[in-house]
N, C-alpha and C positions, 0 to 999 in steps of 0.2 A: 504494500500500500504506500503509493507518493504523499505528499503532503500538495495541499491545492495551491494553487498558483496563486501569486498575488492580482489583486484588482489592476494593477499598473499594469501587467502584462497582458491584456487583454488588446488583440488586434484581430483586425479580419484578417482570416488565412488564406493562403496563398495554394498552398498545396498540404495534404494533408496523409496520412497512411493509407495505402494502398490495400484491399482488398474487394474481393467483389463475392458478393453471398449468395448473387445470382446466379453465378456460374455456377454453385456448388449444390443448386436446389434445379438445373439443367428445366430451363423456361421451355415448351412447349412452343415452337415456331407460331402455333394461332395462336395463343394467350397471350405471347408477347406481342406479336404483329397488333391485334383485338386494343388493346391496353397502351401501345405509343399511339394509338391512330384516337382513340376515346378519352382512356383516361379514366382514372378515377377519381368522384370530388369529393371532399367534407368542406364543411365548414366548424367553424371550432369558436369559442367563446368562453372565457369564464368571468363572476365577479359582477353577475348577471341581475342574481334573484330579487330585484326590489319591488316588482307590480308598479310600479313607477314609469315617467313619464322616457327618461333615458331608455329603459330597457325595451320599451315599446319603439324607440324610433329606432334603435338599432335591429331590433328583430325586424322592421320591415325595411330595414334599409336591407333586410338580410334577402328577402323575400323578393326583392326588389330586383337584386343580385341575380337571382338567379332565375328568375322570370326574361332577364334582360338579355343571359349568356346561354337561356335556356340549357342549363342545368336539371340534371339530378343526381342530387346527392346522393352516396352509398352509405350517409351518415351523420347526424350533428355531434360534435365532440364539446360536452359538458364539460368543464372546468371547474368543477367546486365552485362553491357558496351559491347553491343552486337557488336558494330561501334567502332572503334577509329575514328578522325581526321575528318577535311569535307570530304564529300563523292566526290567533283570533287574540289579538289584543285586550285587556281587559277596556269592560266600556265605560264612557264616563256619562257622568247628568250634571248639567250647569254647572259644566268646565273641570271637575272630580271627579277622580275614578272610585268609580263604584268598587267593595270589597270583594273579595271570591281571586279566587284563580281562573288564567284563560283557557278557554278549550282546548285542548292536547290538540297537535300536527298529529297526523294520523295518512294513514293510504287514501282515508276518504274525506277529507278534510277536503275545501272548494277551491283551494288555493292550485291546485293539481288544474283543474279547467281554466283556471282565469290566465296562471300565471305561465302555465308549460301548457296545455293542449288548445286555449284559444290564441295564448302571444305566440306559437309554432307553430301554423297549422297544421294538418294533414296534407291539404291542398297545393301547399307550397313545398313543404318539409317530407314527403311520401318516403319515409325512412327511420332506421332506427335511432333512439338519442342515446349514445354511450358517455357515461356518467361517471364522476367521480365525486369524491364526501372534501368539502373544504372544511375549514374552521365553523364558517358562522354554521354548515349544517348537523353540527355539534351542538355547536353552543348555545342559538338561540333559540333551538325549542327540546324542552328535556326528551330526548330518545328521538328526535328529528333524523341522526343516519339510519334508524331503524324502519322509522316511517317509511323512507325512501327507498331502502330494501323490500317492503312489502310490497309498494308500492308497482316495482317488477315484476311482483307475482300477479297480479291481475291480467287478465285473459283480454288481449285485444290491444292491449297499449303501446307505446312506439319506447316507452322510458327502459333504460338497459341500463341494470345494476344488480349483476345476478348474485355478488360477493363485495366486499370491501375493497378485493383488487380481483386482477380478472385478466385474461384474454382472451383477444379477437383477432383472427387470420383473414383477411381479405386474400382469395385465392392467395398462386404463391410469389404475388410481390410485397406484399404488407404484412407484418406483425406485429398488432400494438399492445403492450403491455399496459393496460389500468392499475395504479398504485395507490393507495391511502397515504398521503404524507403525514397524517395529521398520530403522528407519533406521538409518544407520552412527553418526551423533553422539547416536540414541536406545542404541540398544541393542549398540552394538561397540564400547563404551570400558567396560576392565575399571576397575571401583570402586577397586581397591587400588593398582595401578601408573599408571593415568589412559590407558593405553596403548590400542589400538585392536587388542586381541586377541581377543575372545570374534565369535560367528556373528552376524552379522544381516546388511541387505540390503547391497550393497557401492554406492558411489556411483553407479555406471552404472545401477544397479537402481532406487535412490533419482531420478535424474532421469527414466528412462522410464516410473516410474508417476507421477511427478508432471505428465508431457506426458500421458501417457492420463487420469488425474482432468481434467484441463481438458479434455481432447478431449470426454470423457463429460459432463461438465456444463454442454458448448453444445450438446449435442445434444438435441433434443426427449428430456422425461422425464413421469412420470407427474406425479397433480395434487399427490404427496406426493415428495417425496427426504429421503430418511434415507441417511445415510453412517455407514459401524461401522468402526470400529478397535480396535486391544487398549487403546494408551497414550490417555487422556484428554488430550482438547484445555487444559480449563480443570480444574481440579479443588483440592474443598476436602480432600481425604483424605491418606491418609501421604504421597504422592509429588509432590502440588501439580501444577502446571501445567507443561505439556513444552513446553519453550521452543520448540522446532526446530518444533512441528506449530501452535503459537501463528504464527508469521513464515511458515512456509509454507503452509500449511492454512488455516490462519480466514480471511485476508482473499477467499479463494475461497469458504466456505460461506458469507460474507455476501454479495459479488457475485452468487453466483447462488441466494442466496435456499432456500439449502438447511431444508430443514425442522427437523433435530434430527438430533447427531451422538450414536450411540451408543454406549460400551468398558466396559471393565473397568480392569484393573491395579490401583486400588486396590480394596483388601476392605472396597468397604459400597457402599451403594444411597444415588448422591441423583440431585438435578435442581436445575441450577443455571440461571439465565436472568440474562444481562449489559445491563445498560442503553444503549439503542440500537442493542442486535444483535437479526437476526434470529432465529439458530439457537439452539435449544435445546438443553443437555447433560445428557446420562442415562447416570448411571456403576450399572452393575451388575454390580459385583465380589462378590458374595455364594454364590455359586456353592457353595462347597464347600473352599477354603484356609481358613486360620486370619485372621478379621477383624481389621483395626486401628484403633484410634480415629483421629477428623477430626484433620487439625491446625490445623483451621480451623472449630471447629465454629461460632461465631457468626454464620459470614460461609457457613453451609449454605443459605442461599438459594435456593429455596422448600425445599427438606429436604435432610438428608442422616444418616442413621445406619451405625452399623458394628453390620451385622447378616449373619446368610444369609439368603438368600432370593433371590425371583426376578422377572423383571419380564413381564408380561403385555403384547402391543401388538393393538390391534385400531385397523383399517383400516376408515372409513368415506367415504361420496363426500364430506364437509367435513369428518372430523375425525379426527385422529391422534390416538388416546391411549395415554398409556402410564400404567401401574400396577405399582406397589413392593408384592410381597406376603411377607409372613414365613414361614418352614416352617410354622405351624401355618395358613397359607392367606390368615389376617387382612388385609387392603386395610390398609398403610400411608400410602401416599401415591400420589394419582392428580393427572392434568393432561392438558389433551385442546390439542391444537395445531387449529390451522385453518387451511385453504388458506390465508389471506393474509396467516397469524402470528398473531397473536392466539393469549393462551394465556389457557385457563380451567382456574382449580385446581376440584378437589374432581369 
């Protein structure tokens, strides 16, 4: 295990370690031919959940998107903190809140239609939503990642969250790995007492996903692996880099040559590339919270703004790219990965 890089050393790379995963998973002349000439899309979002006015223009700018490029998607990629706030607030009368507790988040709580099946439609969105548990879906409604797990179990629904972490094979050029970031020393030390009170994953939870991530990542994958989590590995925005997924996480997506780790948690869109690593980082916090400026903005390497908006990925037989678009649709900032790392901006 290396020790991580400093922040200073962050640049866009130029040329990067050479492998190709495709060659070694031996592409089928039509699935390849099918897949450069098509393509596969998602779109991806986290830092979303507020029923709010932001999140609604981003979802239709989303909608908008892809009505315009006549798209369809093989996917919406959730980014944690899918909920803000309690789901039934307690009510108040002439300006006081009334006493009692608010209705428990649940699978069948209305916040499921208003907020994920009316702001997504079917109509636009005819695809599954794979998901991931942020902070606030911990934290702000007691048993809220559980909700959200039940919530997959109903018959009929597009929401995809069969486990805490998880994966999914898009034939054999994509293999994304779903991860719970929200570790006991991420996410279960309360801010104010330091104390280890608030929900997140408890340590026995924390070590069994971290034997399945390794388990999953010697096992034969597609010619692409992308890993998403909520908390960012590296990041220039309000919350910086998470120490815990820095020392246990990175020296894994460089071993095994992981392509690009994708979260959310802070509120803006960049893409950062470290000198001498493989893996690329794509923070798309822009979802629908209230954004916060870089605390780093110099060192935004190759970009990073605090904006909404959403991020585009299409899947081809050599090349992963991903795309930074603004509510009004506009291409902010693109960069296309290749099976053997190699990143090309623009």
């Amino acid at each position: 295990m290396h020790p991580p890089p400093s922040l200073t050393r962050r640049r866009t790379l130029q040329t990067l370690f050479c492998s190709s995963a495709a060659m070694a998973l031996n592409l089928t002349r039509h699935a390849t031919a099918a897949v450069e000439a098509e393509g596969m899309h998602f779109l991806a979002i986290g830092d979303f959940g507020t029923g709010g006015k932001d999140q609604q223009t981003v979802a239709k700018a989303m909608q908008d998107f892809i009505a315009k490029n006549s798209l369809r998607p093989e996917g919406l990629l959730l980014l944690g903190d899918n909920f803000y706030g309690p789901s039934n607030p307690k009510p108040k009368k002439d300006g006081k809140t009334v006493p009692g507790e608010p209705a428990p988040f649940t699978a069948e709580s209305r916040r499921w239609r208003r907020e994920i099946e009316d702001m997504y439609p079917q109509s636009s969105f005819g695809c599954p939503m794979y998901a991931v548990l942020g902070n606030h879906d911990y934290h702000d409604n007691k048993g809220g990642e559980n909700a959200q797990l039940a919530y997959a179990k109903k018959p009929g629904v597009r929401w995809r969250l069969p486990a805490k972490w998880h994966r999914q094979d898009f034939g054999p050029l994509l293999t994304v790995l779903f991860l719970d970031t929200n570790l006991r020393e991420v996410s279960g030390r309360d801010s104010k007492t330091k104390k280890f009170t608030r929900a997140s994953l408890t340590e026995e939870e924390g070590a069994a996903q971290l034997a399945w991530f390794k388990a999953e990542l010697a096992k034969p994958r597609g010619a692409f692996t992308l890993v998403i989590g909520h908390h960012p590995v590296y990041s220039n925005g309000d919350h910086g880099d998470t120490r815990e997924l820095v020392e246990k996480w990175e020296p894994l997506l460089q071993e095994h040559q992981v392509h690009a780790y994708l979260c959310g948690h802070d509120h803006d869109l960049q893409h950062l590339e470290l000198e001498g690593r493989f893996t690329s980082h794509i923070l798309s916090g822009g979802g629908g919270a209230r954004t916060r400026k870089l605390e780093t903005p110099e060192r935004k390497m190759p970009y990073g703004l605090d904006t909404h908006g959403f991020t585009h990925l299409t899947v081809k037989a050599d090349a992963l790219t991903f795309a930074h678009h603004g509510v009004d649709g506009a291409l902010l900032h693109r960069f296309t990965k290749r099976t053997d790392g190699r990143v090309e901006l623009g």
